[in-house]
DRENPA-3360 file (N, C-alpha, C; in nm, 2 decimals, always signed):
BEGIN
1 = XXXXXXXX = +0.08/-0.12/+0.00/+0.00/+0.00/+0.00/+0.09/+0.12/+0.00 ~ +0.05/+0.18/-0.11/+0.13/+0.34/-0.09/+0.03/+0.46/-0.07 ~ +0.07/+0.55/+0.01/-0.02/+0.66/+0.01/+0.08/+0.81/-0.02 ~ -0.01/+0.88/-0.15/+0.08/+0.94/-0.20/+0.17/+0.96/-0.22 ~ +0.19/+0.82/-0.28/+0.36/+0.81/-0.32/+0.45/+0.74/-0.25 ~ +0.41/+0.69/-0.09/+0.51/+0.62/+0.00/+0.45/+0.53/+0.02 ~ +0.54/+0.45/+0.03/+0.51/+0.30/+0.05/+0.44/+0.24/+0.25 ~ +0.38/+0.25/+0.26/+0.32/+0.26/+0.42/+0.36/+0.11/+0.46;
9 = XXXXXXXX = +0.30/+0.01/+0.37/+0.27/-0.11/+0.44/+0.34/-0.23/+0.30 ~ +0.35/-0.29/+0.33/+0.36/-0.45/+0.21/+0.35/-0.55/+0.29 ~ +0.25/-0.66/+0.23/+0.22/-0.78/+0.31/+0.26/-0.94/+0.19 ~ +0.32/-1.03/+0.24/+0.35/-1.14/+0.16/+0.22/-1.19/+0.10 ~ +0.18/-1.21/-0.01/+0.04/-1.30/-0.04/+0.06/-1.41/-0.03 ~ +0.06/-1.41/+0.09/+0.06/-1.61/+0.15/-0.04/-1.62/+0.19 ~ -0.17/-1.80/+0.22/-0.24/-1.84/+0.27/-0.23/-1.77/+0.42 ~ -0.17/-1.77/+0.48/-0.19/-1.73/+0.61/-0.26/-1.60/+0.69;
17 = XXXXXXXX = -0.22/-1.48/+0.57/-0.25/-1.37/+0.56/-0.34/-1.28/+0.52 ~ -0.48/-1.38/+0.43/-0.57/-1.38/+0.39/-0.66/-1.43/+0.48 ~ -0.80/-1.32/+0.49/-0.92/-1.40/+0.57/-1.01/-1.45/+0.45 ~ -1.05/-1.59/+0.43/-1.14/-1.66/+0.34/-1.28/-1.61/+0.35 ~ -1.35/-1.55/+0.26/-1.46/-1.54/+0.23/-1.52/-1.65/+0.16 ~ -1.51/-1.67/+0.05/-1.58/-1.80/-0.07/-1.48/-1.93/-0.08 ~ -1.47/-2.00/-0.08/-1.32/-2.09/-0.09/-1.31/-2.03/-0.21 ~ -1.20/-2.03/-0.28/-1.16/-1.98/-0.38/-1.18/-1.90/-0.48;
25 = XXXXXXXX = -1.28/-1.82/-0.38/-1.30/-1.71/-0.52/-1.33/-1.54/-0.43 ~ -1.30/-1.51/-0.29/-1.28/-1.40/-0.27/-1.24/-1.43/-0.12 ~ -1.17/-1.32/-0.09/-1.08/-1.32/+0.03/-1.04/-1.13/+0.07 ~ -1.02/-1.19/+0.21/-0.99/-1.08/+0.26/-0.80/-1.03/+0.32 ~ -0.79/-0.92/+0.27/-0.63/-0.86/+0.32/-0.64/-0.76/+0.40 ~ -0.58/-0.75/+0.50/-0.62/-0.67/+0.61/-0.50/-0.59/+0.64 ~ -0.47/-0.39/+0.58/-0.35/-0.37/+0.63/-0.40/-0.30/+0.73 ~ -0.33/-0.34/+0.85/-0.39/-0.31/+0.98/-0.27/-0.24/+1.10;
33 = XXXXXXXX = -0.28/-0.15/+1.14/-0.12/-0.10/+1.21/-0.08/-0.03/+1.13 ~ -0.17/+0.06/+1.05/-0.06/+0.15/+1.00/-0.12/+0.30/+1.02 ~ -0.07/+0.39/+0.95/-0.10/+0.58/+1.03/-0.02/+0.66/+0.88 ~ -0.13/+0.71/+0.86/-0.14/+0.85/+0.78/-0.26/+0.92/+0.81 ~ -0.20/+1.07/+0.78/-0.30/+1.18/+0.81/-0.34/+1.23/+0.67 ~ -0.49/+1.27/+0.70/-0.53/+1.33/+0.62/-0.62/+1.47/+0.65 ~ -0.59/+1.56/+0.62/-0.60/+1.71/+0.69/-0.73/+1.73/+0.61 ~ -0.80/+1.82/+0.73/-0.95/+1.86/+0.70/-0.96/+1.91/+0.57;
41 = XXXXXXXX = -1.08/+1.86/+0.51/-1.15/+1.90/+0.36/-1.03/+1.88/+0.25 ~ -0.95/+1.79/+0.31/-0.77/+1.71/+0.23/-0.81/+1.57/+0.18 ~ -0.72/+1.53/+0.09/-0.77/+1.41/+0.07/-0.65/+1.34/+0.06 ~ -0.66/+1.17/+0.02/-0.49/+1.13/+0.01/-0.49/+0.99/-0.10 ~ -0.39/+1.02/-0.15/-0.37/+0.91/-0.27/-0.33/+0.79/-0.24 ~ -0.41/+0.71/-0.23/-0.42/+0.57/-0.13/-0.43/+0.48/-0.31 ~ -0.28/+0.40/-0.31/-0.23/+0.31/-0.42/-0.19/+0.16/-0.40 ~ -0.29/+0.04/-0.43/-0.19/-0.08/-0.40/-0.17/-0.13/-0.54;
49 = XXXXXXXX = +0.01/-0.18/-0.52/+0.03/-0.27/-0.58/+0.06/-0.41/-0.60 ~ +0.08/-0.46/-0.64/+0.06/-0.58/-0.63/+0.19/-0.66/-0.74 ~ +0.33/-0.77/-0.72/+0.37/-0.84/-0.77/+0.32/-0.97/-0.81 ~ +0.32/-0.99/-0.93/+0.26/-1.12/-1.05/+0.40/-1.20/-1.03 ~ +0.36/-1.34/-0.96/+0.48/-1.41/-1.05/+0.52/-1.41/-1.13 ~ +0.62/-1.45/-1.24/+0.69/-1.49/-1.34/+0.63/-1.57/-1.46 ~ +0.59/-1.68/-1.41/+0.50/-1.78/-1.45/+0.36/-1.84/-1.32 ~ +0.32/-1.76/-1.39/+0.15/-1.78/-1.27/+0.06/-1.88/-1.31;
57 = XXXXXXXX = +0.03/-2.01/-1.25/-0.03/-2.12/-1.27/-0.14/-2.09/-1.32 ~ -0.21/-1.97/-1.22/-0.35/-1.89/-1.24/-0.35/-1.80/-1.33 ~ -0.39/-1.79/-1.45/-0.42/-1.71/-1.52/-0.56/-1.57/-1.51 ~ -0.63/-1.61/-1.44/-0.75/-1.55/-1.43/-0.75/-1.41/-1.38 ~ -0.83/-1.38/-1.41/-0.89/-1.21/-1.35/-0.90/-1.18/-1.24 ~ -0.82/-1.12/-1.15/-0.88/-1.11/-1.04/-0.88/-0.97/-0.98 ~ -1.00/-0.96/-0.93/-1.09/-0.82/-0.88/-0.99/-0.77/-0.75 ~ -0.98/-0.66/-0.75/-0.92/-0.60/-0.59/-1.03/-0.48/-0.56;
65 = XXXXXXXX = -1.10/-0.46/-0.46/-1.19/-0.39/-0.42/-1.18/-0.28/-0.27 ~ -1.20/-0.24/-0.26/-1.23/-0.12/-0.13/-1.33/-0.19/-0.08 ~ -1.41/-0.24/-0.07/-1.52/-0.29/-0.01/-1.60/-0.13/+0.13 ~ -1.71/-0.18/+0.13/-1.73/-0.06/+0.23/-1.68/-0.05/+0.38 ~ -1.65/+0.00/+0.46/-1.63/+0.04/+0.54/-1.49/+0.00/+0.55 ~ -1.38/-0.01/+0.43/-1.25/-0.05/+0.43/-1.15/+0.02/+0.52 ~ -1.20/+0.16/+0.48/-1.12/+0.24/+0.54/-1.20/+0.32/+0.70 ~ -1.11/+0.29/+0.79/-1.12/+0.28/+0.93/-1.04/+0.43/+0.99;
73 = XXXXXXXX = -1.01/+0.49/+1.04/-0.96/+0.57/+1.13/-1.02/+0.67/+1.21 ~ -0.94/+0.77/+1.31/-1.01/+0.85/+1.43/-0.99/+0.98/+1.38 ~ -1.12/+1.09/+1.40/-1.09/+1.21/+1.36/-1.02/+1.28/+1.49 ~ -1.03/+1.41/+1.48/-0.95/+1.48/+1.51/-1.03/+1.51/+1.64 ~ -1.11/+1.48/+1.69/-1.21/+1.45/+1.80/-1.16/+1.28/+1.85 ~ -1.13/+1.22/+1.79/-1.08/+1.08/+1.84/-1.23/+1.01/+1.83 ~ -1.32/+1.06/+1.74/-1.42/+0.93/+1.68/-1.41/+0.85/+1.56 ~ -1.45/+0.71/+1.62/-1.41/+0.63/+1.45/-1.49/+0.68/+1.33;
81 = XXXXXXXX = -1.44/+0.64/+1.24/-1.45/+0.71/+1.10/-1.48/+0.59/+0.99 ~ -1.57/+0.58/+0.95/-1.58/+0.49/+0.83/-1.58/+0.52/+0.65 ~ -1.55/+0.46/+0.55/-1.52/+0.46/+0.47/-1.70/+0.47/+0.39 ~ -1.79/+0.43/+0.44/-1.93/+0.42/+0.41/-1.93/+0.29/+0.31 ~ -1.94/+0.34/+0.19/-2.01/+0.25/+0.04/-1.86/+0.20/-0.01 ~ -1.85/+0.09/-0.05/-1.78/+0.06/-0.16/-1.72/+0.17/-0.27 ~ -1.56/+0.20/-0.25/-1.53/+0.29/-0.33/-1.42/+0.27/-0.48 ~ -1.40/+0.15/-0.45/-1.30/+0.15/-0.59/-1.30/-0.01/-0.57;
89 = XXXXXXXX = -1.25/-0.07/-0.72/-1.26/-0.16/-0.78/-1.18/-0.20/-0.91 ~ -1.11/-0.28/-0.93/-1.02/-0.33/-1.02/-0.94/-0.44/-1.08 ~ -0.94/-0.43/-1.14/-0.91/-0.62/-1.20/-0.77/-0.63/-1.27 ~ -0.74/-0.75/-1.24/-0.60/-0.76/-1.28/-0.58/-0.90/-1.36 ~ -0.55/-0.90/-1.47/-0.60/-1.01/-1.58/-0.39/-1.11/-1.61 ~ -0.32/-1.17/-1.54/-0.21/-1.17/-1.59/-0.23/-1.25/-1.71 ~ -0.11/-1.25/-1.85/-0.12/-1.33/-1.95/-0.04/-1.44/-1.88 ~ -0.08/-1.50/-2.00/-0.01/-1.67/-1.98/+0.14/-1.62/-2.02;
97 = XXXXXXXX = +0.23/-1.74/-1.90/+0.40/-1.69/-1.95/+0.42/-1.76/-2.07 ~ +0.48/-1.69/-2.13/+0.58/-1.67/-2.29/+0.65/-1.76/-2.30 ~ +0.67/-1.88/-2.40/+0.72/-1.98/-2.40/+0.89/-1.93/-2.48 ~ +1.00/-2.00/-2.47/+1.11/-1.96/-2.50/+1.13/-2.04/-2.66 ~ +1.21/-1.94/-2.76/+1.18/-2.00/-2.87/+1.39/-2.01/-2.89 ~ +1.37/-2.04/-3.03/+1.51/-2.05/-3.07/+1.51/-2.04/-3.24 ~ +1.66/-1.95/-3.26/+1.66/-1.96/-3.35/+1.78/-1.95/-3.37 ~ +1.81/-2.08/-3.53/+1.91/-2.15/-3.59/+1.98/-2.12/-3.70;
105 = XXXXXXXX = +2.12/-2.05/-3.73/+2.15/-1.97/-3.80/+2.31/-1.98/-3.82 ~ +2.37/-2.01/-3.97/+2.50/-2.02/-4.01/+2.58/-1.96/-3.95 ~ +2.70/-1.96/-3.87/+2.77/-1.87/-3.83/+2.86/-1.80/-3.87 ~ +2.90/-1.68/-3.93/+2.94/-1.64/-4.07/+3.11/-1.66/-4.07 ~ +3.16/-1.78/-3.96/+3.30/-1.79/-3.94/+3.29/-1.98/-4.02 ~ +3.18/-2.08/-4.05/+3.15/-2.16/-4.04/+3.27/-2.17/-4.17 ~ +3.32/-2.30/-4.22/+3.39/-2.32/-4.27/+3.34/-2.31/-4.46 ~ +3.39/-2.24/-4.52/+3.34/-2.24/-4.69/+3.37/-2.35/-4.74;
113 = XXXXXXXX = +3.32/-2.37/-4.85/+3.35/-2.47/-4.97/+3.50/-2.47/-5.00 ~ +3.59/-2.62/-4.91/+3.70/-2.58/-4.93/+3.74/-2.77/-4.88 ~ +3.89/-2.76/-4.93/+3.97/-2.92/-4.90/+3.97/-2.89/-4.74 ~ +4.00/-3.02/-4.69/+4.06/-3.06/-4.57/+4.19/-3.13/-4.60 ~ +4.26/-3.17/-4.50/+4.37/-3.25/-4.48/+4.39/-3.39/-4.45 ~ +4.35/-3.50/-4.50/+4.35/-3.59/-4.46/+4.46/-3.69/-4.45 ~ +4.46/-3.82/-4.38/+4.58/-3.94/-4.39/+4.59/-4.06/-4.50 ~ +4.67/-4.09/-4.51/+4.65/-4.23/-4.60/+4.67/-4.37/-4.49;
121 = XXXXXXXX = +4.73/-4.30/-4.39/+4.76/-4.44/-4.30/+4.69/-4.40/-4.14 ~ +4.64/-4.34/-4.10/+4.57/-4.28/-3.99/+4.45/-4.18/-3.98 ~ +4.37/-4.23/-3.88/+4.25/-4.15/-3.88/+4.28/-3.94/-3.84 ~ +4.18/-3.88/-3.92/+4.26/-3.73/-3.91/+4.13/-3.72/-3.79 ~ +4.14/-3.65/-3.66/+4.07/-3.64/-3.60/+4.04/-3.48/-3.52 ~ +3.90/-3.46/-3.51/+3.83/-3.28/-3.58/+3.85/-3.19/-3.67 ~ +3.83/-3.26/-3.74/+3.81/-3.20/-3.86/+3.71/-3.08/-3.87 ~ +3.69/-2.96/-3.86/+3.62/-2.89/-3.87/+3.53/-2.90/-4.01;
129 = XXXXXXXX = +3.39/-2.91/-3.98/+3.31/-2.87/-4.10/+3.16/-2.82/-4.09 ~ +3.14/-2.74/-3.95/+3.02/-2.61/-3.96/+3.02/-2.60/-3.82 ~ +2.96/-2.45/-3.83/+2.93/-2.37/-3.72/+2.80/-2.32/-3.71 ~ +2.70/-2.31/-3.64/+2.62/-2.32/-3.62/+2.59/-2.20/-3.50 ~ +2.47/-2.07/-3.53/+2.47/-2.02/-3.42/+2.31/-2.06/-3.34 ~ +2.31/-2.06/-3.25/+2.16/-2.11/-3.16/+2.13/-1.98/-3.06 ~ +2.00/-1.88/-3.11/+1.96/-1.79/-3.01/+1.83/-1.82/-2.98 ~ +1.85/-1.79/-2.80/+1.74/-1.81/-2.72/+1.65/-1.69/-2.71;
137 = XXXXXXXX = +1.52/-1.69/-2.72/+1.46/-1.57/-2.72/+1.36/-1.58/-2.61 ~ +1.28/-1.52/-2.53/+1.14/-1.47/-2.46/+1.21/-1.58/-2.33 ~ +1.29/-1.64/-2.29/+1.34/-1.71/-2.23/+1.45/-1.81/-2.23 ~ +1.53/-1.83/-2.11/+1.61/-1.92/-2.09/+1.61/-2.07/-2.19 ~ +1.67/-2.14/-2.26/+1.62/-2.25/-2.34/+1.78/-2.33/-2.31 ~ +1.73/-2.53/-2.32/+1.83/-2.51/-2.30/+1.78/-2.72/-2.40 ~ +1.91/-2.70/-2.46/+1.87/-2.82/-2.59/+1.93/-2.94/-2.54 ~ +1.82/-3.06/-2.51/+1.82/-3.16/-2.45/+1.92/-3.28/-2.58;
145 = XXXXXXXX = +1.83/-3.24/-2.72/+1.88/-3.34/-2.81/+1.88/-3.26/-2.96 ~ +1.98/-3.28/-3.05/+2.05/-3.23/-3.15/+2.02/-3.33/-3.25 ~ +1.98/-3.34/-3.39/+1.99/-3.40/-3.50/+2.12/-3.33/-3.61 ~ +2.19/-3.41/-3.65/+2.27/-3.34/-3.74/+2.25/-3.42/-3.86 ~ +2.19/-3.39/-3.97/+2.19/-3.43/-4.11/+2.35/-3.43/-4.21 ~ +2.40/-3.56/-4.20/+2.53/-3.55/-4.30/+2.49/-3.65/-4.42 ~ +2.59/-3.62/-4.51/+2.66/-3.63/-4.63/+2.81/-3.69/-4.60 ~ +2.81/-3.82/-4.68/+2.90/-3.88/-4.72/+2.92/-3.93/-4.85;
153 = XXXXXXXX = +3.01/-3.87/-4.94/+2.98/-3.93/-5.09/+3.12/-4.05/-5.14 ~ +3.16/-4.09/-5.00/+3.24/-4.18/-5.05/+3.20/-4.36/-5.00 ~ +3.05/-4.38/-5.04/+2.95/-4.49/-5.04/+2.95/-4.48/-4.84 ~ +2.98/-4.39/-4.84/+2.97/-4.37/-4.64/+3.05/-4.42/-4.56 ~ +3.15/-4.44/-4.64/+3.27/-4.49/-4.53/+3.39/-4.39/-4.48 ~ +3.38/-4.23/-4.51/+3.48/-4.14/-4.56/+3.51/-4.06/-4.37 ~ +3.35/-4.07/-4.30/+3.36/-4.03/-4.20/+3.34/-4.11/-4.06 ~ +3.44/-4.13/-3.95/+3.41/-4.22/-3.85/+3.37/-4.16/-3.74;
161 = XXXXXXXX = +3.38/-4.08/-3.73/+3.27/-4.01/-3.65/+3.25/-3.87/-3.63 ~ +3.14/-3.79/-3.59/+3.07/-3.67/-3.57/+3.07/-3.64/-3.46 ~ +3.13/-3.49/-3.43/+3.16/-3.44/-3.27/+3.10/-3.31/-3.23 ~ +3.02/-3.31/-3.17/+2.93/-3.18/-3.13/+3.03/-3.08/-3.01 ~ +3.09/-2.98/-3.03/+3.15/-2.91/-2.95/+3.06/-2.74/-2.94 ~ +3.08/-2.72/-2.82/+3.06/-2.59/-2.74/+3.18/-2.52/-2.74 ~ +3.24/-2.43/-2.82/+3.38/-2.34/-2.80/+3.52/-2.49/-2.81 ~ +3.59/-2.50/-2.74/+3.62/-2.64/-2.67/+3.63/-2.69/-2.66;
169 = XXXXXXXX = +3.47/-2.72/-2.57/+3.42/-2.84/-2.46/+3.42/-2.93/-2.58 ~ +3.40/-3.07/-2.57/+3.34/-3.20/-2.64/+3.22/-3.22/-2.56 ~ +3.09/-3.17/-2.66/+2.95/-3.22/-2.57/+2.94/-3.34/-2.62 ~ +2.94/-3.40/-2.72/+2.89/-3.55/-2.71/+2.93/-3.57/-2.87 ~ +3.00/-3.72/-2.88/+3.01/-3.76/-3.06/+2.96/-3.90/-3.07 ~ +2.93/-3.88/-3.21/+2.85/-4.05/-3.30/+2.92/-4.11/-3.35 ~ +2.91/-4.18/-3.36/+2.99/-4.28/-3.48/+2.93/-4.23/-3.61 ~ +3.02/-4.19/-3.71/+3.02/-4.17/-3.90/+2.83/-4.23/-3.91;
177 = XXXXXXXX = +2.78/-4.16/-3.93/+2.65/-4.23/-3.97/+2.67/-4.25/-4.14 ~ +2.75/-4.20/-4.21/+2.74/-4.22/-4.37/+2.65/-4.07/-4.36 ~ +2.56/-4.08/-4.49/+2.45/-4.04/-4.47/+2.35/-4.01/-4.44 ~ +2.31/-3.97/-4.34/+2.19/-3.99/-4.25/+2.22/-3.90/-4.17 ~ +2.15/-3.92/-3.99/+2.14/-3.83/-3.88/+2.28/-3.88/-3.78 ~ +2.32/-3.75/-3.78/+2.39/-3.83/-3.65/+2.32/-3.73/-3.52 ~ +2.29/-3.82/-3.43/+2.16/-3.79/-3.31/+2.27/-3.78/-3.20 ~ +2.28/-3.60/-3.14/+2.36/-3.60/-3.04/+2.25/-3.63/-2.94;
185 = XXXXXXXX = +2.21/-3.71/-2.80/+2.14/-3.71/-2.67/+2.20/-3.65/-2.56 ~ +2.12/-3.68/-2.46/+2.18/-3.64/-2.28/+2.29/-3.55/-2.33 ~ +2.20/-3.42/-2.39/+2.26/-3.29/-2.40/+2.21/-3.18/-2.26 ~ +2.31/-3.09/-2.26/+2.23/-3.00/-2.12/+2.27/-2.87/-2.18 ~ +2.29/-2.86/-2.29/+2.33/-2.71/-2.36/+2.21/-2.59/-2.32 ~ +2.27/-2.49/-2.21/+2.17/-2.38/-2.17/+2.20/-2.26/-2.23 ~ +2.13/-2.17/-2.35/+2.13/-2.07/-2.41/+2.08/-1.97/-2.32 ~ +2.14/-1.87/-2.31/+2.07/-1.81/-2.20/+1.96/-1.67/-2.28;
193 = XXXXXXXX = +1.88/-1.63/-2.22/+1.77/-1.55/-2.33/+1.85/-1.44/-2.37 ~ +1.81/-1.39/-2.48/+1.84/-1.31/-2.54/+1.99/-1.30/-2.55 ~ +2.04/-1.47/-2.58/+2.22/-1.46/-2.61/+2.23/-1.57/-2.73 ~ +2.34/-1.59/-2.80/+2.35/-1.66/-2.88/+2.48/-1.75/-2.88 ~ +2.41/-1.90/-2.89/+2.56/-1.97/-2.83/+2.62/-2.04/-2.98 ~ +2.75/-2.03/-3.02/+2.80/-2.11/-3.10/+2.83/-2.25/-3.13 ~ +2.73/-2.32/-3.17/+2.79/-2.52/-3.15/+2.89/-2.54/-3.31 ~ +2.97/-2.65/-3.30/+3.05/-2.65/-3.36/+3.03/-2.76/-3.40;
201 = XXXXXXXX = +3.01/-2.86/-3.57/+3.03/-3.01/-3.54/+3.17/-3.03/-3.65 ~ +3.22/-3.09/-3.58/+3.37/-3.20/-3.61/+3.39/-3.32/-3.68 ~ +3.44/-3.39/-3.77/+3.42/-3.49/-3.79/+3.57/-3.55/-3.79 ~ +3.58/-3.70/-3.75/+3.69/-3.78/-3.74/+3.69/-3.87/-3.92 ~ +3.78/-3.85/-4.00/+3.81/-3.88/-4.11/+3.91/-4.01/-4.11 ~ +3.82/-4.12/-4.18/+3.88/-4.27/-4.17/+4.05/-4.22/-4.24 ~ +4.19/-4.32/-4.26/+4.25/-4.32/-4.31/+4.25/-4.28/-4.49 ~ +4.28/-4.21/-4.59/+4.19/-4.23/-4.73/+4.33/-4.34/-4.81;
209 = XXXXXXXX = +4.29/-4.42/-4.77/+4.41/-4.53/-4.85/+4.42/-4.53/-5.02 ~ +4.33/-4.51/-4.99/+4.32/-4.45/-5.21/+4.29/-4.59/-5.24 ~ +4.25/-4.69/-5.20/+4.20/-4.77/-5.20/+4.01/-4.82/-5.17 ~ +3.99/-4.85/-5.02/+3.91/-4.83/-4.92/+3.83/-4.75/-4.94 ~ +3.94/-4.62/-4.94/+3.86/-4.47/-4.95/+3.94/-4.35/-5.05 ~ +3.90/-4.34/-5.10/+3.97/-4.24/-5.22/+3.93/-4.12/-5.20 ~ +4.09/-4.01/-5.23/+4.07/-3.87/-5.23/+3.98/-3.84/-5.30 ~ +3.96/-3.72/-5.24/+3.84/-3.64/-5.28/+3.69/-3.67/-5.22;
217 = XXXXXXXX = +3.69/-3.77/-5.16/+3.58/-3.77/-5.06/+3.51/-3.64/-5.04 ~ +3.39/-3.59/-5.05/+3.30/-3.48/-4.97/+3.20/-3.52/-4.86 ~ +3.21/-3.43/-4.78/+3.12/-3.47/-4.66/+3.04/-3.30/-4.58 ~ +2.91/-3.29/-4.59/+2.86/-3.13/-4.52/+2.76/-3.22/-4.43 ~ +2.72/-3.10/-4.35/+2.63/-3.11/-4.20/+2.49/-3.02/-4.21 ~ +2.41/-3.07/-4.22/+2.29/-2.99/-4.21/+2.18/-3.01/-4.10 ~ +2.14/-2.86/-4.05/+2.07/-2.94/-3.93/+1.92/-2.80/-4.01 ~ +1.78/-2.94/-3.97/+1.65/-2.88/-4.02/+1.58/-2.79/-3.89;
225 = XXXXXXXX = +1.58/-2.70/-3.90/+1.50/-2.68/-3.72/+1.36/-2.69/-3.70 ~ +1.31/-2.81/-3.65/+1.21/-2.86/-3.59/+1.25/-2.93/-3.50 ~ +1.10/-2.94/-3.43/+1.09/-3.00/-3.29/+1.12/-3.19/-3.28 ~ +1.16/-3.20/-3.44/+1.18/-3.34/-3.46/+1.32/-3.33/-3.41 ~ +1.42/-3.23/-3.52/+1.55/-3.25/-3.48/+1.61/-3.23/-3.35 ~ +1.53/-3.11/-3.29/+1.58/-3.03/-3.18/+1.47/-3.06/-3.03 ~ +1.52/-3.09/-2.98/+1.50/-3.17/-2.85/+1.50/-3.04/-2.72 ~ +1.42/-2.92/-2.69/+1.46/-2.82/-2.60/+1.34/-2.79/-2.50;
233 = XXXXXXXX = +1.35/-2.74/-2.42/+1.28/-2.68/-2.30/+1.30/-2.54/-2.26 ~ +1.20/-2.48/-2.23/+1.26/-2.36/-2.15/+1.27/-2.34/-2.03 ~ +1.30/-2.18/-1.94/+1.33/-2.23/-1.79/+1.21/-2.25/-1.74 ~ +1.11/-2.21/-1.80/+0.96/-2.24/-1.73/+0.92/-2.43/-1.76 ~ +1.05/-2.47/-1.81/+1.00/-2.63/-1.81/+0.91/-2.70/-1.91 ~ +0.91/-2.60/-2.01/+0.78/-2.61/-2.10/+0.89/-2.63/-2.26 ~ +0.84/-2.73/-2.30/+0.87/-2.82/-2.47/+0.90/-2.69/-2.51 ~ +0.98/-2.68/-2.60/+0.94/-2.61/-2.74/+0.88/-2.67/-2.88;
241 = XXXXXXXX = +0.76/-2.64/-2.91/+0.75/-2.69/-3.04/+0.81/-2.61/-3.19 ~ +0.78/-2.70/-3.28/+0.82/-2.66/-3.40/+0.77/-2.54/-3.44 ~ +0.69/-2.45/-3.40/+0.63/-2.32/-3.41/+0.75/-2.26/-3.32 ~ +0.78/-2.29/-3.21/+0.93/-2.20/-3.14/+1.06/-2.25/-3.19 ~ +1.09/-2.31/-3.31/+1.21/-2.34/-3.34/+1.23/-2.32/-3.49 ~ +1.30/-2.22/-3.51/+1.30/-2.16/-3.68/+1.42/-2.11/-3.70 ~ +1.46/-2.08/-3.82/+1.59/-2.07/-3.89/+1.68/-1.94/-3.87 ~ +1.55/-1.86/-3.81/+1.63/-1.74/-3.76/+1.67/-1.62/-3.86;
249 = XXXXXXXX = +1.67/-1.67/-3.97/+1.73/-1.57/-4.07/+1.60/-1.56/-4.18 ~ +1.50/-1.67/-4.16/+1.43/-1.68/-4.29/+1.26/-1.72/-4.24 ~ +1.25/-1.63/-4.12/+1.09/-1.64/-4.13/+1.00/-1.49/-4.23 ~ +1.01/-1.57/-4.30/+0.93/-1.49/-4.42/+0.80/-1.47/-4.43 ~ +0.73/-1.51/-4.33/+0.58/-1.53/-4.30/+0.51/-1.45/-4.16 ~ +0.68/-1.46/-4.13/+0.62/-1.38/-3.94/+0.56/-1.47/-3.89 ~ +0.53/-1.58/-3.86/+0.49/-1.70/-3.79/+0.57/-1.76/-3.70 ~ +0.74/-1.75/-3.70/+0.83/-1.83/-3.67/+0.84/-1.97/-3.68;
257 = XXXXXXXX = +0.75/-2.02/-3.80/+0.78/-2.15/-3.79/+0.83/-2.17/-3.93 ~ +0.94/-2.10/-3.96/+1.03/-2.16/-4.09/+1.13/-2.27/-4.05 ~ +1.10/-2.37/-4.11/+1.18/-2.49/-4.06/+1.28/-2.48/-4.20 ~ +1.29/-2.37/-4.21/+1.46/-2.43/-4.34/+1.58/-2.50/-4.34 ~ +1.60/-2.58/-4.40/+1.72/-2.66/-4.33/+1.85/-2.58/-4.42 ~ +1.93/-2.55/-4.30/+2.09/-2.44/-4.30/+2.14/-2.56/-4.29 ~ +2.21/-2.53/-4.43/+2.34/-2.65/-4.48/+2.48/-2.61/-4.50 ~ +2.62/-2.63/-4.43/+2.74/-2.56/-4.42/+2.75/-2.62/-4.58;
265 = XXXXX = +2.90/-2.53/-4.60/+2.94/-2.57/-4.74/+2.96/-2.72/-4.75 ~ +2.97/-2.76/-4.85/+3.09/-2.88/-4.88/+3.20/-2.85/-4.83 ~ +3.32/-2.96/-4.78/+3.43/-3.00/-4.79/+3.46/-3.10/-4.82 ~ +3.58/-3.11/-4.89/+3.62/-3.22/-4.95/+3.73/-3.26/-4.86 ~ +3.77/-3.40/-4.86/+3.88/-3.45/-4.81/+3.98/-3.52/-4.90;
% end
């Protein structure tokens, strides 16, 4: 409660603190022990506020009222004083919390259309071949599970395995799928809102014996953004669907559900 501007009183909205009128649908708050003056034929700006959780289970409307004789005090004679009739009334409607989205986008350091280095008698291991940026938006998000779409054009034996890195770290790698998905899992990657994190994927390059596996092998990584490939939550604990997971660069519709699939260059080995 503020009166004209100062803050007099604040009470916790806990069960304890409330006197029950209806079960669940009206109740009483009682600020009681407190002292302002208000000077003859004066009047005084009597304001409550009120803090909304973050994520409010309750969505609904709820009324805050003066009810009559709310207001209580002693005049300047020391007789009690009542408020009479019901004087003010107001409703407070919170929205539903905002679910956290993401969006998936080339990193413009990601590697171009270019050779790598490979062995003829040993495996070449991280190989760099895309960067990938991941922004969290309306909330904390954090990606439980990764699909990566590869290419292998040497009948799928060119790459032995796929390495999902954070800066670094090694979050998690597959074995060479050929072509197909390689499915990172028991991921805990937390984007924080309104920041954009860099993933990196790697791949381990079999020996190219010029035999087995012959120069010039190509191999790229594409990842599609949907809720098929991308596995996320936000901090409110809530899925993201394929409507919160889009390309970031290419919702052309204003919907955010462009699921385009961002594909790094080729490289060759």
């Amino acid at each position: 409660m503020y009166v004209n501007g100062t803050l007099i009183k604040g009470i916790p909205a806990i069960k304890d603190n409330f006197l029950e009128n209806i079960f669940g649908a009206d109740y009483t708050l009682r600020f009681d022990n407190i002292s302002f003056n208000i000077p003859k034929s004066g009047s005084a700006d009597v304001v409550l506020k009120a803090t909304v959780l973050s994520n409010p289970e309750n969505i609904n409307a709820t009324t805050f009222t003066f009810k009559a004789n709310a207001f209580r005090g002693l005049d300047g004679m020391g007789i009690d004083q009542y408020s009479g009739t019901q004087i003010a009334s107001a409703a407070l409607a919170p929205a539903a919390a905002s679910t956290g989205t993401l969006a998936i986008s080339l990193n413009a350091n990601t590697p171009k259309t270019s050779y790598i280095l490979g062995s003829k008698t040993a495996t070449s291991a991280d190989k760099e071949i895309a960067k990938f940026d991941v922004k969290a938006e309306n909330r904390d998000v954090t990606i439980k599970t990764l699909k990566v779409t590869m290419t292998d054009s040497d009948a799928n034996k060119l790459v032995s395995a796929v390495k999902l890195y954070d800066g670094s770290t090694l979050l998690a790698s597959v074995a060479g799928p050929g072509a197909g998905a390689a499915t990172f899992t028991n991921l805990a990657v937390l984007i924080a809102k309104d920041t954009t994190k860099t993933l990196t994927v790697k791949v381990d390059l079999k020996p190219i014996d010029g035999t087995t596996i012959i120069e010039g092998g190509t191999t790229s990584a594409t990842i599609t953004p949907t809720a098929t490939n991308i596995t996320a939550i936000d901090s409110n604990d809530d899925m993201l669907g394929s409507s919160k997971i889009n390309s970031g660069t290419d919702d052309t519709d204003g919907n955010g559900n462009d699921a385009t699939a961002i594909t790094a260059k080729t490289v060759t080995a």
